[in-house]
DRENPA-3360 file (N, C-alpha, C; in nm, 2 decimals, always signed):
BEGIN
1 = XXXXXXXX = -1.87/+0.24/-0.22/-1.83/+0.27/-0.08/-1.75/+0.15/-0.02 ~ -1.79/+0.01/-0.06/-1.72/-0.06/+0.01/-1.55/-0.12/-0.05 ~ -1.56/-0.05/-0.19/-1.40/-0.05/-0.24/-1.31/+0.12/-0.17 ~ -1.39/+0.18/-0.13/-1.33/+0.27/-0.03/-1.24/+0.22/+0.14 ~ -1.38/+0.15/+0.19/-1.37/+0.05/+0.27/-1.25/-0.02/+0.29 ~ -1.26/-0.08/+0.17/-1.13/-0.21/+0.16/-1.01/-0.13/+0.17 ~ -1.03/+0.01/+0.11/-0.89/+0.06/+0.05/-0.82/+0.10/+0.21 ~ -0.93/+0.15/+0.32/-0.89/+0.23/+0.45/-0.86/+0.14/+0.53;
9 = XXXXXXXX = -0.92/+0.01/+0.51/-0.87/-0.12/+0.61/-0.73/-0.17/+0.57 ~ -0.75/-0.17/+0.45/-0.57/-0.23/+0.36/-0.48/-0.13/+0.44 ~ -0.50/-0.01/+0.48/-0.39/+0.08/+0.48/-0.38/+0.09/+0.64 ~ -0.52/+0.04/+0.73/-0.47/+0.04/+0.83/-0.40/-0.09/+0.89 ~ -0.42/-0.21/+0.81/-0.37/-0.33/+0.83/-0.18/-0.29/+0.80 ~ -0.17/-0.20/+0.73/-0.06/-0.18/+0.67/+0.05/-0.06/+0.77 ~ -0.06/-0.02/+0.83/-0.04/+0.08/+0.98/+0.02/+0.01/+1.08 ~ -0.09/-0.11/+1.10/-0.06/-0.20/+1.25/+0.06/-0.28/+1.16;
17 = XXXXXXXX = +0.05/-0.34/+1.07/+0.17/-0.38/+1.04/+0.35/-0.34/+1.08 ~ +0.33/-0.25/+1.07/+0.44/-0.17/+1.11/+0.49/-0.10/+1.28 ~ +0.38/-0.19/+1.38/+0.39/-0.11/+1.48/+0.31/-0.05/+1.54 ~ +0.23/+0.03/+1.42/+0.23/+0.18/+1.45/+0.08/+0.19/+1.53 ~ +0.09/+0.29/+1.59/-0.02/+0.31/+1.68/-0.18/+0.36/+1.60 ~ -0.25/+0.27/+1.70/-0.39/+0.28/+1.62/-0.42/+0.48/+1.62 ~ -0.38/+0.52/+1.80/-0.44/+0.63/+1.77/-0.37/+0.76/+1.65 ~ -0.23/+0.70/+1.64/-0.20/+0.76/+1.51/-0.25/+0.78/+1.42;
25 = XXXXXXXX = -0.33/+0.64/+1.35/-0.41/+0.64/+1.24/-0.53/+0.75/+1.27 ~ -0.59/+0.70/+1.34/-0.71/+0.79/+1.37/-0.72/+0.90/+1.42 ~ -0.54/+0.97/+1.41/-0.56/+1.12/+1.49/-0.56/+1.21/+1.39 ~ -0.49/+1.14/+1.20/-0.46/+1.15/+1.08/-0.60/+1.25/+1.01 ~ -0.74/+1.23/+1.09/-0.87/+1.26/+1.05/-0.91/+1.41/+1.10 ~ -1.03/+1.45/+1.08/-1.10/+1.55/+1.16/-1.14/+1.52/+1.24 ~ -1.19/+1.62/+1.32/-1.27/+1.56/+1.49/-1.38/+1.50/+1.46 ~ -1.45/+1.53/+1.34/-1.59/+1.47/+1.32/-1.56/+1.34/+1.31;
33 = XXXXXXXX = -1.48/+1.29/+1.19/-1.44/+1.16/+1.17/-1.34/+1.09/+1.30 ~ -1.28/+1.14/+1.32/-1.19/+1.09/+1.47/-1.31/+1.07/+1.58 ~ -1.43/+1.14/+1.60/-1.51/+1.12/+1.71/-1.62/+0.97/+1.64 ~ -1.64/+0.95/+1.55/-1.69/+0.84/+1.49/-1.63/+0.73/+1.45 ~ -1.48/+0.75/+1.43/-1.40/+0.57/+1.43/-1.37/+0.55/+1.54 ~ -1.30/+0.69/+1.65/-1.30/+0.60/+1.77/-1.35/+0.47/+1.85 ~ -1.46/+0.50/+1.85/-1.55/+0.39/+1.90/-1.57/+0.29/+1.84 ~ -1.54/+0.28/+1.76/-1.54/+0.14/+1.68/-1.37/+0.06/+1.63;
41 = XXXXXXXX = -1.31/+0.17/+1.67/-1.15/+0.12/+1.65/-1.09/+0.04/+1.82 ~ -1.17/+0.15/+1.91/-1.09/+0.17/+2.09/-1.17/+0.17/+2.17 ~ -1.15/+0.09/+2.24/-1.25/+0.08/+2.44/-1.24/+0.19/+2.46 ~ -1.30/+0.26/+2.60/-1.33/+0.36/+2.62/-1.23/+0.36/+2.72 ~ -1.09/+0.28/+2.77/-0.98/+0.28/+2.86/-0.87/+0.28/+2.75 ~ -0.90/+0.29/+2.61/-0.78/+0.33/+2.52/-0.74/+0.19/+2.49 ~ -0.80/+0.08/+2.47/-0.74/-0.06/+2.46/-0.82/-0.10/+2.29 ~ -0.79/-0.14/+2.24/-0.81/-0.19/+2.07/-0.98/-0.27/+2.12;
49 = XXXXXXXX = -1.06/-0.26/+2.01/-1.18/-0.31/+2.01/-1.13/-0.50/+1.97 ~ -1.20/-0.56/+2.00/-1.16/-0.69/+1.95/-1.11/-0.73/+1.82 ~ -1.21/-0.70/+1.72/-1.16/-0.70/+1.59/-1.05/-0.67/+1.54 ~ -1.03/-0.49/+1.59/-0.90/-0.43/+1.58/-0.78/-0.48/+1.58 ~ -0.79/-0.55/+1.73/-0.66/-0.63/+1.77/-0.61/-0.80/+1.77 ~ -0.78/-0.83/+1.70/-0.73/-0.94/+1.62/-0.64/-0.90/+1.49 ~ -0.67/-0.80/+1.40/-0.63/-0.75/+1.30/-0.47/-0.72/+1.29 ~ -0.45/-0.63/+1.46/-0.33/-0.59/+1.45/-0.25/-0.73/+1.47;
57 = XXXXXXXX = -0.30/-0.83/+1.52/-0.22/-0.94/+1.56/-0.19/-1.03/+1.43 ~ -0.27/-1.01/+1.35/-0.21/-1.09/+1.20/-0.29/-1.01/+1.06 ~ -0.20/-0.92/+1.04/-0.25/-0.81/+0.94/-0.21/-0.87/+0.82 ~ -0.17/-1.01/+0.79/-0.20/-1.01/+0.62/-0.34/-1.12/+0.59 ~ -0.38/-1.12/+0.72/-0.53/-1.23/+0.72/-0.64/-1.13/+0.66 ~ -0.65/-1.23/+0.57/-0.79/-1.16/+0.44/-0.93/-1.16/+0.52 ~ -0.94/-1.27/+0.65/-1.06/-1.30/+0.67/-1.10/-1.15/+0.86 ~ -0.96/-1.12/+0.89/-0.94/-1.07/+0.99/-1.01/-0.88/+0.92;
65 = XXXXXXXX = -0.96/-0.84/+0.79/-0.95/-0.71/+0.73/-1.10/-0.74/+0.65 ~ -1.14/-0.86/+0.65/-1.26/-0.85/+0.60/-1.38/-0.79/+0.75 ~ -1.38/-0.90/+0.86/-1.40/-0.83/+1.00/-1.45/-0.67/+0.98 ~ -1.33/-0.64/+1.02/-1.29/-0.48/+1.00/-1.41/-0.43/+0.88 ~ -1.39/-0.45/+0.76/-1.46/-0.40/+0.68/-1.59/-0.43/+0.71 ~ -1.69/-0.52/+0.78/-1.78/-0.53/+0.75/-1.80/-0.47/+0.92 ~ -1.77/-0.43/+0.96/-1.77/-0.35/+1.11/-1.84/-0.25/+1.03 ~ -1.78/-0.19/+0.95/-1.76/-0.03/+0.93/-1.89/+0.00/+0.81;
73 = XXXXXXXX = -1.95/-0.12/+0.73/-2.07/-0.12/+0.67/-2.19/-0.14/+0.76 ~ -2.13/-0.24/+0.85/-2.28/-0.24/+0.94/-2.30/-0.08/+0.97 ~ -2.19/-0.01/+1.07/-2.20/+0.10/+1.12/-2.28/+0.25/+1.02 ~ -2.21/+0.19/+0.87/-2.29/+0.29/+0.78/-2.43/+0.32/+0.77 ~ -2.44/+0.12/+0.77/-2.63/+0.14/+0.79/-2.72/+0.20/+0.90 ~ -2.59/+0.19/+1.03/-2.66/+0.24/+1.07/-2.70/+0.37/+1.08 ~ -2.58/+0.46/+1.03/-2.55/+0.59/+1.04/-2.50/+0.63/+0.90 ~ -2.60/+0.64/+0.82/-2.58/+0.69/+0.68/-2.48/+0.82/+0.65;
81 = XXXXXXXX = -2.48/+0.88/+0.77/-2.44/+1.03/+0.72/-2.28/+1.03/+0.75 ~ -2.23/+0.90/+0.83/-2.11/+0.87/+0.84/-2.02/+0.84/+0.71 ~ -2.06/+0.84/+0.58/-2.03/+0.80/+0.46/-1.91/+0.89/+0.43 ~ -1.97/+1.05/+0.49/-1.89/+1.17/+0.49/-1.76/+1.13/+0.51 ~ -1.74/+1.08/+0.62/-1.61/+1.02/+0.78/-1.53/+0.91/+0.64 ~ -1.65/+0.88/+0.55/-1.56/+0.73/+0.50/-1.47/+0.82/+0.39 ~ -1.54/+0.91/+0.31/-1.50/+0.98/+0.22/-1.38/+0.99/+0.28 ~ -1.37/+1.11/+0.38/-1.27/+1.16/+0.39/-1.15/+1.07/+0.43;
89 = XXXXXXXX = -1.17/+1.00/+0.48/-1.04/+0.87/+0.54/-1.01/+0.83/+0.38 ~ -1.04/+0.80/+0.30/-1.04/+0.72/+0.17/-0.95/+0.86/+0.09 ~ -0.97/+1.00/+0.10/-0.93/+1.08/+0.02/-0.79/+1.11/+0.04 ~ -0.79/+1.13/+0.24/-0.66/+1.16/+0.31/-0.56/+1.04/+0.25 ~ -0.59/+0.91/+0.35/-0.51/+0.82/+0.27/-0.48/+0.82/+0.11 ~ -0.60/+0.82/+0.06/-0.50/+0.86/-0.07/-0.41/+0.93/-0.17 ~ -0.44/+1.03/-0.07/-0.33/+1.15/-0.11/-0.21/+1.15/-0.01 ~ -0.21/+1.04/+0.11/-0.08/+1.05/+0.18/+0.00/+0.91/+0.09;
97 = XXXXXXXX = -0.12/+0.84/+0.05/-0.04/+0.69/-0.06/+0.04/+0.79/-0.14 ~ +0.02/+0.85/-0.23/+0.05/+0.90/-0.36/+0.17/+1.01/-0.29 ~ +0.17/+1.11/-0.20/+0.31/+1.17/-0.13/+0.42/+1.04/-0.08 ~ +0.37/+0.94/-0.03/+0.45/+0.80/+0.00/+0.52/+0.77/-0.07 ~ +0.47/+0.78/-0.25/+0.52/+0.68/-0.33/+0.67/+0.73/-0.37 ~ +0.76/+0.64/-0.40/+0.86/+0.65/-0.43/+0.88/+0.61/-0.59 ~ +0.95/+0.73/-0.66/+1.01/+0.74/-0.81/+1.11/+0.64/-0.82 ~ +1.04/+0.56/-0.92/+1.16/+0.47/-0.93/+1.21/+0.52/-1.05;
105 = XXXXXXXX = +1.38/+0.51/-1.09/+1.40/+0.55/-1.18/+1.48/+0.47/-1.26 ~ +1.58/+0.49/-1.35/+1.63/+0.37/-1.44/+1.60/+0.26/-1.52 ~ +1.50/+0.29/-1.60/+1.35/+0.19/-1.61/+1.41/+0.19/-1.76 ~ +1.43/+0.11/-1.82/+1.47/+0.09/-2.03/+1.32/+0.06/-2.04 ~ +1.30/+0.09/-2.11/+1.16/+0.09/-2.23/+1.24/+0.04/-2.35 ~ +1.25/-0.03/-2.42/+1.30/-0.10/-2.51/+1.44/-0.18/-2.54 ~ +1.49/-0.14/-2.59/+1.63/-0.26/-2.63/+1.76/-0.19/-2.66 ~ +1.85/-0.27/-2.53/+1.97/-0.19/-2.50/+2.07/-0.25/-2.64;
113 = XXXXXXXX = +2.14/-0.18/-2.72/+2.23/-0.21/-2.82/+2.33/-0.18/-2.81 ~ +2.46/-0.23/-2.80/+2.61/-0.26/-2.74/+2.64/-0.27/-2.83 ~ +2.64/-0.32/-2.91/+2.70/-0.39/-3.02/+2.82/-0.41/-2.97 ~ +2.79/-0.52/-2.91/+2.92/-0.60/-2.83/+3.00/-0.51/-2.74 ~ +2.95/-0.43/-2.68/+3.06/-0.33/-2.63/+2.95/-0.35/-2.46 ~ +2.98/-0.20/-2.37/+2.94/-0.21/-2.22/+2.80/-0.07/-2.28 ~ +2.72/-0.11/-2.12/+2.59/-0.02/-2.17/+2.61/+0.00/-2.01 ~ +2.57/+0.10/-1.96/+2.58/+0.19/-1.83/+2.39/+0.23/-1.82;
121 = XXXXXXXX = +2.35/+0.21/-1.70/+2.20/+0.20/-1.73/+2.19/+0.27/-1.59 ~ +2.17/+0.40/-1.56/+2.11/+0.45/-1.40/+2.30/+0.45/-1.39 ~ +2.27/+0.47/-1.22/+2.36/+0.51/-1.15/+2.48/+0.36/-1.13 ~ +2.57/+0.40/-1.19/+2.69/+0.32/-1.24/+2.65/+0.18/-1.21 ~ +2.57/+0.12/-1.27/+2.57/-0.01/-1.31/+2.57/-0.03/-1.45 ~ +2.68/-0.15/-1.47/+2.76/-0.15/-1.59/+2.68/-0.30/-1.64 ~ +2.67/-0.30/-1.79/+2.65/-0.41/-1.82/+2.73/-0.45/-1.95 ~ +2.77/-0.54/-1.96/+2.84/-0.57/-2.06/+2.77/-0.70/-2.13;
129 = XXXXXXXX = +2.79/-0.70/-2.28/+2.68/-0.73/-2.31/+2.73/-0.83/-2.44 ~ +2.71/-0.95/-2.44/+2.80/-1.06/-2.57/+2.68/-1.08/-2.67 ~ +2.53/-1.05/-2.58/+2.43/-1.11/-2.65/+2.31/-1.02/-2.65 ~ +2.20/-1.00/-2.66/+2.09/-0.98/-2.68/+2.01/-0.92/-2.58 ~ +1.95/-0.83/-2.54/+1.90/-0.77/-2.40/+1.76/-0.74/-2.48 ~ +1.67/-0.79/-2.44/+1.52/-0.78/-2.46/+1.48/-0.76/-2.34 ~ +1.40/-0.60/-2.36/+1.31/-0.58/-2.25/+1.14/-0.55/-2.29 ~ +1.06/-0.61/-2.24/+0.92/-0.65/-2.37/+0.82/-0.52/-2.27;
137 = XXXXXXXX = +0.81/-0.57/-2.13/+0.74/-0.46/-2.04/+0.75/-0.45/-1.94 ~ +0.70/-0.40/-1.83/+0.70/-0.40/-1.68/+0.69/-0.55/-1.60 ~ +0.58/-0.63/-1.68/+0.51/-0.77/-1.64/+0.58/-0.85/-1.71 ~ +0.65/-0.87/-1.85/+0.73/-0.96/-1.89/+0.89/-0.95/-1.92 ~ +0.97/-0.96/-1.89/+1.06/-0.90/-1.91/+1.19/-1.01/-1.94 ~ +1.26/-1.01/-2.06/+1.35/-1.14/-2.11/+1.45/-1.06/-2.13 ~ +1.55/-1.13/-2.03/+1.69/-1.12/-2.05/+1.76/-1.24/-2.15 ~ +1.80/-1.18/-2.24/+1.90/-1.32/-2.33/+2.06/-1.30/-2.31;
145 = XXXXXXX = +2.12/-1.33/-2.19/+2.25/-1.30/-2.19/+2.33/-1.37/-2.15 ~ +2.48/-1.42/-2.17/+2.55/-1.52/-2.13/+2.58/-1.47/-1.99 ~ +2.58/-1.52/-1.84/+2.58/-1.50/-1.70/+2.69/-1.43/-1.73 ~ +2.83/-1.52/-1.76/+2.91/-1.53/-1.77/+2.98/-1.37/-1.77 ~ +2.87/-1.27/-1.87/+2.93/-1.13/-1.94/+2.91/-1.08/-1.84 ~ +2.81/-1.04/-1.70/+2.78/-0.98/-1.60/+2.87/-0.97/-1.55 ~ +2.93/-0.82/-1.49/+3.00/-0.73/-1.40/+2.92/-0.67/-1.27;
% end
């Protein structure tokens, strides 16, 4: 539950980040779950809870989204059957993450061979190539090329 937690604070830190309005996030839910974050996100005059708006004031602070998270575990204990409310925020979000994501494309999985000649890779970028193009994986990746041959 509480790597659920983390995942719905990350994404609303990533909400305020951008601007965006709290009751946006929260309007994103059903009424059951929208009537149970309310109150723990917003005053009852529509103004951010403290935490909240410490949060929205510096969203890449690990100790501000920790706050946040541990709001929302006290509140479970208190109200076990709220677990439901967490589910569903953790599922929504994750299925609006995954419609979000963007295809990257043009990706080599192994080793471009020229043999001394030009290699065209994706949408017209050219490379021309004197020397050796090693691509090993996503995390390490070696170029062996003279600058010089780049177009």
């Amino acid at each position: 539950m509480e790597t659920m937690i983390a995942s719905i604070v990350a994404y609303l830190a990533g909400h305020l980040s951008k601007n965006k309005s709290i009751k946006d996030f929260i309007n994103e839910f059903s009424s059951a779950t929208v009537t149970w974050i309310s109150p723990l996100f917003l005053k009852a005059d529509g103004t951010l809870e403290p935490d909240i708006k410490k949060l929205a004031a510096n969203t890449s602070s690990t100790a501000k989204k920790k706050r946040v998270e541990t709001l929302l575990i006290s509140e479970l204990e208190d109200a076990p059957h709220a677990e439901a409310y967490i589910k569903e925020m953790y599922e929504k979000l994750q299925a609006k993450n995954s419609a979000d994501t963007r295809i990257i494309k043009n990706v080599v999985y192994g080793t471009i061979e020229t043999n001394g000649g030009s290699s065209i890779v994706g949408d017209n970028s050219t490379i021309i190539n004197r020397g050796n193009i090693n691509i090993r994986d996503l995390h390490s990746t070696k170029l062996d090329l003279d600058i010089g041959s780049l177009k």
